[in-house]
N, C-alpha and C positions, 0 to 999 in steps of 0.2 A: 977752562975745559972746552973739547970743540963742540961744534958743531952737533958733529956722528959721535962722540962720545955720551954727549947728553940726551941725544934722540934713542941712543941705545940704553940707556939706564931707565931712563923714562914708564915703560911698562914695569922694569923690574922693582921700580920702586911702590908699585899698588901691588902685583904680586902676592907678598906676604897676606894681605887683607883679603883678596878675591880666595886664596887657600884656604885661611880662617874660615869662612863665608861656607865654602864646599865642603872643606874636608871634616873641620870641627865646630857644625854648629852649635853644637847645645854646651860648648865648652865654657867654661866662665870666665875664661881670659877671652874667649872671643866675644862672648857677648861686651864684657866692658870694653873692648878695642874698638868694636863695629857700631859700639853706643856712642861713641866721638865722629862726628862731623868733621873732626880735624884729621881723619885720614887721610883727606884728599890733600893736604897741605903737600904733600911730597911733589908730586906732579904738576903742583900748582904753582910752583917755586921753579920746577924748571921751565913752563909756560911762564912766569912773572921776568926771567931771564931773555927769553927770546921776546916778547911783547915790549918789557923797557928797551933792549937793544935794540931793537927794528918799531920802535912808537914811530918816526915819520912815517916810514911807509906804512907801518897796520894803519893807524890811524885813517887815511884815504878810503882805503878799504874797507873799514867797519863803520864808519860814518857813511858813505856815499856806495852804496852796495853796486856790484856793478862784474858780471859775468868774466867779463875782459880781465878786469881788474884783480880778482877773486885768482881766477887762475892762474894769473902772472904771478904774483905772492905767493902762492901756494905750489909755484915750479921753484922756487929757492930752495937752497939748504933750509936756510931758517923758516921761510914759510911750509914747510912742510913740517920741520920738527914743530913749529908753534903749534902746527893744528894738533899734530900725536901728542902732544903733550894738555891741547886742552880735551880732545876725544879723551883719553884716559883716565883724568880728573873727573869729567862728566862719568864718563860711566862707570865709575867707581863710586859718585853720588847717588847713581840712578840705581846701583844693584846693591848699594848700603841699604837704600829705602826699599828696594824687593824683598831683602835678606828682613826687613822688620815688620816690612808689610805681611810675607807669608807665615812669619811668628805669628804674628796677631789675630790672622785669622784660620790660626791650624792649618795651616797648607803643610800637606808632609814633604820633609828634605829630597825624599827620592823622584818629589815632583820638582822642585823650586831649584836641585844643583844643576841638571841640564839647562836651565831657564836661565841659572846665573853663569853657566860656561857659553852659551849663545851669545849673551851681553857681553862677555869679554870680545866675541869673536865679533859677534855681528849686534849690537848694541839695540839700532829700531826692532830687529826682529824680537831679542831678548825681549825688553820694554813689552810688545805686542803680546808676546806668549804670558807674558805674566799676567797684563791686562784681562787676557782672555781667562787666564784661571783664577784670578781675583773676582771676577764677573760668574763663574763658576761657584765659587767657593761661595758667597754672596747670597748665592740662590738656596746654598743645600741646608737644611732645618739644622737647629742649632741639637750639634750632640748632647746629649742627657747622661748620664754619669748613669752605671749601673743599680739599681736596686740589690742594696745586699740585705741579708734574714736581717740583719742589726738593724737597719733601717725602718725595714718595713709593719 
């Protein structure tokens, strides 16, 4: 497969899961889908593809970090699919953990899907936004369950 074929499949392969994530959270096929860690394997397999193919040259580069360098590799076909394919792996790690972070801490969906549509788009910001409502959430007193006549 080339190059631009697998830089282009590449997002389409998280895709399915970041949908799950927004569309149906509280579904029970998503919850078990987004309870595996091994989502990310998709994009990770095509990153695992450009990284073994081009290990001489990464290798310089991630050992010996170096501006010049960095952006030489990353003007390639392949250094530029390697990076989209490991950006989309990451942030499909990073908004698995927001998707279970705001379960946990009753964060409601209508806060936490734009937070997970920012992370697809723009990832540090997502991260940030969530951060900050996690820090939110953190603060506010733990809800108490109604007093019903049965109860009381």
């Amino acid at each position: 497969m080339s190059t631009a074929a697998l830089f282009q499949i590449t997002f389409n392969l998280a895709a399915p899961f970041w949908a799950l994530m927004i569309f149906a959270p509280g579904w029970a096929v998503t919850r078990r889908v987004i309870g595996s860690p091994w989502i990310v394997l998709p994009p990770l397999v095509v990153y695992l593809v450009f990284a073994v193919g081009e290990f001489g040259t990464l290798w310089p580069v991630v050992s010996r970090p170096d501006l010049e360098t960095l952006r030489a590799f990353l003007g390639t076909p392949h250094g530029a699919a390697a990076i989209w394919a490991h950006l989309i792996a990451f942030d499909l790690f990073i908004g698995r953990w927001m998707y279970h972070d705001a379960r946990a801490r009753g964060v409601t969906h209508a806060i936490l899907a734009p937070i997970l549509v920012l992370t697809i788009l723009l990832s540090p910001f997502g991260l940030l936004a969530h951060l900050v409502v996690r820090s939110v959430a953190a603060r506010r007193p733990a809800r108490q369950a109604p007093v019903t006549p049965a109860d009381g």
